[in-house]
MDAnalysis code that builds the backbone (N, CA, C; Angstrom):
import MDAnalysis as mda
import numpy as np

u = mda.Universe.empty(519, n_residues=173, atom_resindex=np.repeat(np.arange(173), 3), trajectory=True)
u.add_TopologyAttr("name", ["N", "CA", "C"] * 173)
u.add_TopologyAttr("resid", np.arange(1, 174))
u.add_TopologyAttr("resname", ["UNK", "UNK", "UNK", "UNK", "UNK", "UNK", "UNK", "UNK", "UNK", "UNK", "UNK", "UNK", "UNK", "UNK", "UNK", "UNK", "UNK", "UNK", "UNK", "UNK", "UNK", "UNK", "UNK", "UNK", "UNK", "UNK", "UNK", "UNK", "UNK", "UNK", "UNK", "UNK", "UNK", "UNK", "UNK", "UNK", "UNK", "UNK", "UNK", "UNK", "UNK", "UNK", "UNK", "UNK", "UNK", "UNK", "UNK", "UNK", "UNK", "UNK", "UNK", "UNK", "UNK", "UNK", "UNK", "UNK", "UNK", "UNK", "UNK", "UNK", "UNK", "UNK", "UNK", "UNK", "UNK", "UNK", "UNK", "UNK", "UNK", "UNK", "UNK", "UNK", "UNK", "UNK", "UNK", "UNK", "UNK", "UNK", "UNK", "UNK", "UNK", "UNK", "UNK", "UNK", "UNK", "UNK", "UNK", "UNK", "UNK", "UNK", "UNK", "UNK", "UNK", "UNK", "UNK", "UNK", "UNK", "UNK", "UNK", "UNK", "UNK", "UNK", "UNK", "UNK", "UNK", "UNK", "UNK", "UNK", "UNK", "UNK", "UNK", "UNK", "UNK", "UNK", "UNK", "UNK", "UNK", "UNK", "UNK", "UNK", "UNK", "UNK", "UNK", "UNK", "UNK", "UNK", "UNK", "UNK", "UNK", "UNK", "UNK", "UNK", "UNK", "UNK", "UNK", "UNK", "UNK", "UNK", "UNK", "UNK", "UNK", "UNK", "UNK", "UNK", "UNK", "UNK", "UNK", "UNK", "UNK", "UNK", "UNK", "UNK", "UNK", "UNK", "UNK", "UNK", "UNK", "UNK", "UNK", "UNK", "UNK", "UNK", "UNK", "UNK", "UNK", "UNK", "UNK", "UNK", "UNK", "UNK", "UNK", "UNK", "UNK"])
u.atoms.positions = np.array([
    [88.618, 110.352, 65.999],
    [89.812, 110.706, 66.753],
    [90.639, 109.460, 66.991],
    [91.852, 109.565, 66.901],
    [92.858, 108.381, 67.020],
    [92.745, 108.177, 68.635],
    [93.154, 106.989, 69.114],
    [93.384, 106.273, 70.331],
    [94.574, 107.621, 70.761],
    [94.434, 108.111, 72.189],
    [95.467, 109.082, 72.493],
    [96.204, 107.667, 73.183],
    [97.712, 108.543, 73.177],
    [98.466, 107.953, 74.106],
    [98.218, 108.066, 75.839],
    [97.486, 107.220, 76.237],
    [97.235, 106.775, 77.146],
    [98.656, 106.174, 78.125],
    [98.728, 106.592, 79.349],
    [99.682, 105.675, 80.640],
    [98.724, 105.025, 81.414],
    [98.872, 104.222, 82.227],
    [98.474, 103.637, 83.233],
    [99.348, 103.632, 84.562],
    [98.737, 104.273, 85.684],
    [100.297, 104.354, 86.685],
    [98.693, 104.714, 88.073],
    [99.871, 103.781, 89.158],
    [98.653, 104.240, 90.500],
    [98.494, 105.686, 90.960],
    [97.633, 105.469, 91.516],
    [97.142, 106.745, 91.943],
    [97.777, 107.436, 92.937],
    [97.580, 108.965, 92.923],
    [98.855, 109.736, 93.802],
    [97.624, 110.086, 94.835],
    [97.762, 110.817, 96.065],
    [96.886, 111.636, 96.685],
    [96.560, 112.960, 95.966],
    [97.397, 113.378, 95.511],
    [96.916, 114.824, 94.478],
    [95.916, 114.302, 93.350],
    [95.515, 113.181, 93.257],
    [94.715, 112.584, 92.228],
    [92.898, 112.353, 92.347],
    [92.794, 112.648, 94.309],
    [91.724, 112.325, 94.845],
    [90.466, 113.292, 94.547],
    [90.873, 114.748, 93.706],
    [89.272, 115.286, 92.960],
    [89.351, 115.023, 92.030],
    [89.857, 114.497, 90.927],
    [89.646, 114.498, 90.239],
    [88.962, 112.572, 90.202],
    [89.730, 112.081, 90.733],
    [88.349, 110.934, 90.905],
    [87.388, 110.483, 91.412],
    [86.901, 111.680, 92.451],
    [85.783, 111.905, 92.892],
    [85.011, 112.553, 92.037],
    [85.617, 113.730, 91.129],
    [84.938, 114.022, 90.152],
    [84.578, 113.267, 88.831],
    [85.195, 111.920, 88.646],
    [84.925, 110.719, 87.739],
    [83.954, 109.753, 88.548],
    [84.037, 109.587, 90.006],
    [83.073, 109.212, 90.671],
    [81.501, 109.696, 90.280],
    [81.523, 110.678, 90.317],
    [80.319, 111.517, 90.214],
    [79.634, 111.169, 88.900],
    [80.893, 111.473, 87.662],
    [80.265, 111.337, 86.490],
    [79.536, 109.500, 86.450],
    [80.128, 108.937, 86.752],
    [80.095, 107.299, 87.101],
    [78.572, 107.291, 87.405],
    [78.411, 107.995, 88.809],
    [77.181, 108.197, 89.319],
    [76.205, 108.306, 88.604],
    [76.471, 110.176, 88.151],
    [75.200, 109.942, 87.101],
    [74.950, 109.095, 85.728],
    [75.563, 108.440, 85.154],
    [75.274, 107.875, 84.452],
    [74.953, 106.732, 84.867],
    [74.911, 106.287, 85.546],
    [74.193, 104.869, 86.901],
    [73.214, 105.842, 87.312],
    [72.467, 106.564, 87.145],
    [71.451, 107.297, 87.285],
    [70.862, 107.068, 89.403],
    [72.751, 107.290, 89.751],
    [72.791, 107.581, 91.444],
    [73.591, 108.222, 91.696],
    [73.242, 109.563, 91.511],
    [74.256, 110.600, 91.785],
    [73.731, 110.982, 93.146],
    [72.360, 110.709, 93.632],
    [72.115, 111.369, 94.773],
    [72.889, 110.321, 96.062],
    [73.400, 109.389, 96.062],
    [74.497, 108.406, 96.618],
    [75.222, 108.276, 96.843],
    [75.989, 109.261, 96.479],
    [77.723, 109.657, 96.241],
    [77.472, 111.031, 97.594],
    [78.668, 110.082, 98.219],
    [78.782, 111.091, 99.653],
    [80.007, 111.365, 100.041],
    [80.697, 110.506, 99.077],
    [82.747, 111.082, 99.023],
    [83.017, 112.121, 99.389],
    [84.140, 112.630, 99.747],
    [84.333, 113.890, 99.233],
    [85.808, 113.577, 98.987],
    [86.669, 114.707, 97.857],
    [88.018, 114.292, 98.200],
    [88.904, 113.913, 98.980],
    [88.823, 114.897, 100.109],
    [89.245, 114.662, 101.355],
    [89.001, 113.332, 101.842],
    [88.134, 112.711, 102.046],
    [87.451, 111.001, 102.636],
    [88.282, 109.940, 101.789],
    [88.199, 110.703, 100.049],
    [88.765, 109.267, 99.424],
    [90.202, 109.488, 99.855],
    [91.002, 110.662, 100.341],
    [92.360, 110.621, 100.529],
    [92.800, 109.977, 101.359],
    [92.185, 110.273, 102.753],
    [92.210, 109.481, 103.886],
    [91.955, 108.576, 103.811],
    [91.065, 107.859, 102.879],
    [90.847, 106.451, 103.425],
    [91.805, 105.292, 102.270],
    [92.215, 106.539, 101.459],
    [92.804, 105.361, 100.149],
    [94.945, 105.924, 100.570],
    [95.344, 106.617, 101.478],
    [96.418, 106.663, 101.621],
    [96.868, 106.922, 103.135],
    [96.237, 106.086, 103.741],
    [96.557, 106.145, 105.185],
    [97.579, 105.119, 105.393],
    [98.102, 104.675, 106.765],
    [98.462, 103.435, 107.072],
    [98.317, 102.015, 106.553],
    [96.803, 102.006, 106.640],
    [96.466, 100.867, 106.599],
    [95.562, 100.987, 104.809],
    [95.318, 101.345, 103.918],
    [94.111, 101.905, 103.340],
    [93.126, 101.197, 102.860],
    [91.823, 101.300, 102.715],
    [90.861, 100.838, 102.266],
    [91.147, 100.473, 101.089],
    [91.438, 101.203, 100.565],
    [91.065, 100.821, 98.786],
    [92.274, 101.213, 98.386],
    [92.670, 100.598, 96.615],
    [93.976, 101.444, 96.104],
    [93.436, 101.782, 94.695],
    [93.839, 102.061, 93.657],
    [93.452, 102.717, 92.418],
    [94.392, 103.464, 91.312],
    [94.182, 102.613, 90.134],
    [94.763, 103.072, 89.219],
    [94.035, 103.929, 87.883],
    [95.335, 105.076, 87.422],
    [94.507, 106.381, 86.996],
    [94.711, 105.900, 85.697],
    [94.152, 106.545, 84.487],
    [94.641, 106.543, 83.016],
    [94.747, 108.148, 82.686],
    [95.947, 108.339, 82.309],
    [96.337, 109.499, 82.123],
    [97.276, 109.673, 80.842],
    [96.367, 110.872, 79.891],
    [96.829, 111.497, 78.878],
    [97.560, 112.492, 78.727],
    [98.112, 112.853, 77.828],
    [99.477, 114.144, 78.058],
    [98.310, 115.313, 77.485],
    [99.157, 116.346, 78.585],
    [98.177, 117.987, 78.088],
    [97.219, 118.000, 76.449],
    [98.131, 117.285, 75.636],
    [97.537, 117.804, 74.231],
    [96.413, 116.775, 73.790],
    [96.272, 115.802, 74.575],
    [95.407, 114.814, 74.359],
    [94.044, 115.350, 75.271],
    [93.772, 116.373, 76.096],
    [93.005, 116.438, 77.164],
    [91.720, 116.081, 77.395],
    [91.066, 116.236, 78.040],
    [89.441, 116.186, 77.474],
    [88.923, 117.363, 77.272],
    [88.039, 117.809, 76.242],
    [86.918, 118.829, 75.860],
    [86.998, 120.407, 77.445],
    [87.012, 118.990, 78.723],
    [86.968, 120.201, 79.677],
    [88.328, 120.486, 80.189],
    [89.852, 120.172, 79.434],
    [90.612, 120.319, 80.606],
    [91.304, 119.223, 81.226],
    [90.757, 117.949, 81.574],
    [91.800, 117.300, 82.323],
    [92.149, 116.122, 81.609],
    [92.926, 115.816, 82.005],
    [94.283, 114.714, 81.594],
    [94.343, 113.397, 82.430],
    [93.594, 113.495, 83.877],
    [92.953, 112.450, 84.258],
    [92.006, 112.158, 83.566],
    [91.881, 110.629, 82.658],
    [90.371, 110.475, 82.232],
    [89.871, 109.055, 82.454],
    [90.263, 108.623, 83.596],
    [90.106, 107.066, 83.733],
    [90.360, 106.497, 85.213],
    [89.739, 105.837, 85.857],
    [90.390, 105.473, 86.921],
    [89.908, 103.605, 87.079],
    [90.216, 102.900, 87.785],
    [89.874, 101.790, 88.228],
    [90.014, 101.578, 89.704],
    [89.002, 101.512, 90.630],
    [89.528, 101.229, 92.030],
    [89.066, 99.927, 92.013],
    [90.251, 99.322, 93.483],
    [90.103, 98.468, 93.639],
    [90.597, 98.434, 95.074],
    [90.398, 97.062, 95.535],
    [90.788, 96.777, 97.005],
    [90.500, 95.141, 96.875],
    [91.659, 94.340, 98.274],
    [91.706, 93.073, 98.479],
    [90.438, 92.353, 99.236],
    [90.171, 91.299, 98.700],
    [89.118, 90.480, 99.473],
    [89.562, 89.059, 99.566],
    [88.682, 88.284, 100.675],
    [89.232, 87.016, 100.801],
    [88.241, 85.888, 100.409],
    [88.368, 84.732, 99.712],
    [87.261, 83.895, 99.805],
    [87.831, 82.731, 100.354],
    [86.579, 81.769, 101.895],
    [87.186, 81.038, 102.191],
    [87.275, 79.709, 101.253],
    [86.448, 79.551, 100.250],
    [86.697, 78.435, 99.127],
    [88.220, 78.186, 98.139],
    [88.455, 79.981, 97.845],
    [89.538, 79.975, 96.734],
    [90.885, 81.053, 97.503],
    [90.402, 81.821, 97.998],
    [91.677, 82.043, 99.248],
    [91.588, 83.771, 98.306],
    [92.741, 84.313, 98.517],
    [92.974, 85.641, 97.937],
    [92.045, 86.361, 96.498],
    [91.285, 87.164, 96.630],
    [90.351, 87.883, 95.680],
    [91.057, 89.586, 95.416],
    [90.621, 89.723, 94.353],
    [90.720, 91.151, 94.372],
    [89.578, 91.959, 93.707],
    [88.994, 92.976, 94.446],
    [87.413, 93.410, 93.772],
    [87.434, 94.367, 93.109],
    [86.995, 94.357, 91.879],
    [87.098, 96.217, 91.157],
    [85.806, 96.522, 91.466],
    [85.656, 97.546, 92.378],
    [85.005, 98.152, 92.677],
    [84.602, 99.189, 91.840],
    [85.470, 99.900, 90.604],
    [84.884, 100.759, 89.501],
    [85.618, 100.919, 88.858],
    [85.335, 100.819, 87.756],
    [85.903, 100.864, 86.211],
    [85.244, 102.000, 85.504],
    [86.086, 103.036, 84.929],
    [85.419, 104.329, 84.667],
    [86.645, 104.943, 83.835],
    [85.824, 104.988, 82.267],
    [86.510, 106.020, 81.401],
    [85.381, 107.024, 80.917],
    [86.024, 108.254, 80.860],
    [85.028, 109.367, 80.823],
    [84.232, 108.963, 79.139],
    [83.468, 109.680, 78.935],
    [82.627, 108.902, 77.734],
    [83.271, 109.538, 76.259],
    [84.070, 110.466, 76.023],
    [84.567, 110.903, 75.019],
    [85.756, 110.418, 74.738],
    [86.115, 109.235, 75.565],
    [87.554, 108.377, 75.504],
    [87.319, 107.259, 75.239],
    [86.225, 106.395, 75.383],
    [85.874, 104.711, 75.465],
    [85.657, 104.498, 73.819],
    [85.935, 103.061, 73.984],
    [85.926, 102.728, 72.653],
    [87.440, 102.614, 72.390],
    [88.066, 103.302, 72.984],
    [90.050, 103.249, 72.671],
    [90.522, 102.073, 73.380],
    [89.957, 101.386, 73.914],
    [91.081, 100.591, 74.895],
    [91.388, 100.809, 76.299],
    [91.438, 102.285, 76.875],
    [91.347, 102.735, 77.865],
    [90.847, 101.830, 79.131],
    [89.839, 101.527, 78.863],
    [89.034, 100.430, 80.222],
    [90.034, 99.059, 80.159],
    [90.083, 98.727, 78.850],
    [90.374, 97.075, 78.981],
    [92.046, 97.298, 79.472],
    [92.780, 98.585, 79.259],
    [94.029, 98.779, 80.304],
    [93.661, 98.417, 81.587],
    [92.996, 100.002, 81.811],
    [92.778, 99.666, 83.412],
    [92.403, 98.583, 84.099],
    [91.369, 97.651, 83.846],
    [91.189, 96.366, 83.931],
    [91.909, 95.243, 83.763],
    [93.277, 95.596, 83.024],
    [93.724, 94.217, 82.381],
    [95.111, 94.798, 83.731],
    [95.371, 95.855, 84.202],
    [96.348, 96.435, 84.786],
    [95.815, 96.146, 86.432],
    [94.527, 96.117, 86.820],
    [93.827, 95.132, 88.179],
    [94.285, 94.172, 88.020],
    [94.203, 93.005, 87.031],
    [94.022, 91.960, 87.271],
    [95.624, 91.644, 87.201],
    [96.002, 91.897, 86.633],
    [97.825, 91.780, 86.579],
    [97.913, 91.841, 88.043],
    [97.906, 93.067, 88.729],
    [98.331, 93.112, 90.171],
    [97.509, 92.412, 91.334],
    [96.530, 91.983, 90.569],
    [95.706, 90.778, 91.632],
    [96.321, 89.552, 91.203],
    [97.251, 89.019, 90.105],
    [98.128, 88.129, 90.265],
    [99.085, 87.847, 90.884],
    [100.006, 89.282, 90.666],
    [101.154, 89.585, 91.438],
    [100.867, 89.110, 92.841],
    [99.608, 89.340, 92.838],
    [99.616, 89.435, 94.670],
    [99.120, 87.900, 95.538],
    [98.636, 86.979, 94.440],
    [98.469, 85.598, 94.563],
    [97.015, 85.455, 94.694],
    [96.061, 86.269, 93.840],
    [94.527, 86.420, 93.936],
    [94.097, 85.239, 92.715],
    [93.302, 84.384, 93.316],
    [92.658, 83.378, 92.527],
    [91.674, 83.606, 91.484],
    [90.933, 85.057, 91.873],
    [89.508, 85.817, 91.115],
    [89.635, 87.233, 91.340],
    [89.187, 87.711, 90.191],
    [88.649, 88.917, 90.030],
    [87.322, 89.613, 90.294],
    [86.333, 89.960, 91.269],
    [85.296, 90.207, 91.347],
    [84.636, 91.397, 90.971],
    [84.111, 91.802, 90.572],
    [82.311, 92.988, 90.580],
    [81.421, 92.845, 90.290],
    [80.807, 94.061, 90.000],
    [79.464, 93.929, 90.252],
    [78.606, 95.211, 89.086],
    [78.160, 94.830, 88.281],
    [77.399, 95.450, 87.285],
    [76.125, 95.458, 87.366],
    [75.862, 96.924, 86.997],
    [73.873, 97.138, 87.030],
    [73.116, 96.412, 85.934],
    [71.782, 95.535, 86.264],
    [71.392, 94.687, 85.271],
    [71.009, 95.268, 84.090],
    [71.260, 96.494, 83.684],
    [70.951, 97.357, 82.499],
    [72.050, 97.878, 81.530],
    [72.797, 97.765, 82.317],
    [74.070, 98.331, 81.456],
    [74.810, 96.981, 80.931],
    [74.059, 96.827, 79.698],
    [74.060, 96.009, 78.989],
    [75.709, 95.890, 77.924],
    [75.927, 97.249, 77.635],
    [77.298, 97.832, 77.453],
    [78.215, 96.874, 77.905],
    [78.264, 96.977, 78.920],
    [79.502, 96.365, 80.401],
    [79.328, 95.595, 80.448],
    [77.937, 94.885, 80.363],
    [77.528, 93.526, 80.659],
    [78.656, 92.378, 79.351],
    [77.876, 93.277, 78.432],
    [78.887, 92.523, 76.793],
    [80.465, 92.825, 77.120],
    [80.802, 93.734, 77.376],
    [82.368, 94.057, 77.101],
    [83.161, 92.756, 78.423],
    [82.375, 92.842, 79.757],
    [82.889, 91.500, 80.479],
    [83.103, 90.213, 80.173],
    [81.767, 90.169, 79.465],
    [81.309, 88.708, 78.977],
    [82.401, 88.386, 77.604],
    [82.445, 89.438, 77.180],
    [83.712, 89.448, 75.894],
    [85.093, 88.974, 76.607],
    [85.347, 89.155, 77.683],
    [86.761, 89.032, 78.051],
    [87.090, 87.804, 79.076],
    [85.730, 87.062, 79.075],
    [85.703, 85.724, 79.302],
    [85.171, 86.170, 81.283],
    [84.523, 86.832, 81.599],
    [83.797, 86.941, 82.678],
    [82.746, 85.764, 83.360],
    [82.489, 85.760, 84.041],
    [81.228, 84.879, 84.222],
    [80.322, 85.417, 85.297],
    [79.284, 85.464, 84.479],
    [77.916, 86.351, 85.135],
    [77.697, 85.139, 86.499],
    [78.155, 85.390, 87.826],
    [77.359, 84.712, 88.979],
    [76.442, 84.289, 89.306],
    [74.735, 85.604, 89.011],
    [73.798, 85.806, 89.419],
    [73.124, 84.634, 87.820],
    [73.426, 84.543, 86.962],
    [73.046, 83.677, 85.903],
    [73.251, 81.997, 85.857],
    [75.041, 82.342, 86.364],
    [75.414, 80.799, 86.533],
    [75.249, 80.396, 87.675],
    [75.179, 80.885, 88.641],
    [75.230, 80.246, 90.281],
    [74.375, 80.661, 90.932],
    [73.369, 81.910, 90.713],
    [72.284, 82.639, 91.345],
    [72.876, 83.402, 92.793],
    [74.372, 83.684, 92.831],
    [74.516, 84.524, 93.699],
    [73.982, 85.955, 93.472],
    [73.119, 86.333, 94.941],
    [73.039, 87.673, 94.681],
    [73.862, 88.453, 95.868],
    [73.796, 89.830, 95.214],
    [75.251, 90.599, 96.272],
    [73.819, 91.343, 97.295],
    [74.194, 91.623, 98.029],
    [73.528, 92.128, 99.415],
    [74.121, 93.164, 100.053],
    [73.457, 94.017, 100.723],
    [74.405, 95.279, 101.827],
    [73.599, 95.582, 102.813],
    [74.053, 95.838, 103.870],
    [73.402, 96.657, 104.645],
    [73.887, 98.225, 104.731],
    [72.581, 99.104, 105.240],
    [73.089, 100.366, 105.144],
    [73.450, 100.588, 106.203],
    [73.957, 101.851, 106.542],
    [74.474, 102.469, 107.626],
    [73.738, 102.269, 109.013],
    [72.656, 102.947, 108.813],
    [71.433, 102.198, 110.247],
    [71.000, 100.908, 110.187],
    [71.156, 99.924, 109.596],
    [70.788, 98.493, 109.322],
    [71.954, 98.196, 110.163],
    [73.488, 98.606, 110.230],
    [74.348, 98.003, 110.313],
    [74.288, 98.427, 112.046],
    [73.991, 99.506, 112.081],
    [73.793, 99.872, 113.410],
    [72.827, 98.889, 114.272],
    [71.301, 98.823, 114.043],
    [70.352, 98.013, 114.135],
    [71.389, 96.502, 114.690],
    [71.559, 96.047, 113.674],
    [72.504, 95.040, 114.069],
    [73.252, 94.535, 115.079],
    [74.239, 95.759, 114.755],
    [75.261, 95.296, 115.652],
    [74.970, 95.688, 116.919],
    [73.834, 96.228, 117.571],
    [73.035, 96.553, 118.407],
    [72.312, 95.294, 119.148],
    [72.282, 94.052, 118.255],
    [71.471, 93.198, 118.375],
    [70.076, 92.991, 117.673],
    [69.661, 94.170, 117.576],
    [68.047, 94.466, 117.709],
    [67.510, 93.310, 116.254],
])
């Protein structure tokens, strides 16, 4: 199949199931679908409020290009601002996701190359994420585009606390 004509354009609020429903697929193929606790509604509110958490750009094909099931959303990239006090302005992709009957076109290295553009625009020194040590895939396609593995070169590792950890915490305990 030829490369469809692909756009790249941010995300609307009418856009929020269908990338919860790319969320999901994301999920299971990160074999953590039982993790995903979104719901449309949550990513709307929290990605087009006042203030918003996160922002996100879609990849979108015209009707005749669709996917197998129907939609014309087939790509998304979220992202949101971070700060480092060493290098000053960051921007984190938090997920990079083309449905699997589209990759291989270019599709990702848009969406990705369309983050990092607007983490320039915006005066961001680095690009950050975070990849599973198996998906070896992603691992190569980063490393192809001149990435640098952290946890290899610098031995940073990423950390979280969960929801009751954070509680625990800030509790003192």
């Amino acid at each position: 199949m030829a490369a469809p004509a692909v756009s790249i354009r941010a995300c609307r609020a009418e856009d929020c199931a269908d990338i919860v429903r790319m969320i999901r697929e994301l999920a299971e193929f990160e074999n953590l679908s039982e993790q995903v606790k979104i719901s449309d509604q949550g990513l709307c509110e929290d990605g087009f409020c006042q203030d918003p958490f996160y922002k996100c750009v879609v990849a979108e094909v015209p009707r005749e290009c669709q996917s197998k099931d129907g939609h014309t959303l087939i790509g998304y990239g979220l992202y949101f601002f971070t700060y480092s006090t060493w290098k000053g302005r960051n921007i984190y992709m938090e997920d990079l996701y083309v449905m699997p009957e589209f990759r291989g076109k270019g599709i990702g290295k848009k969406l990705m190359s369309t983050i990092a553009q607007i983490g320039l625009e915006q005066g961001c020194t680095q690009m950050k994420f975070s990849v599973l040590d198996w998906n070896r895939p992603a691992i190569d396609f980063y490393l192809s585009k001149e990435a640098t593995d952290l946890t290899a070169t610098e031995g940073w590792h990423v950390f979280r606390f969960e929801a009751e950890a954070m509680r625990r915490l800030a509790s003192g305990e």
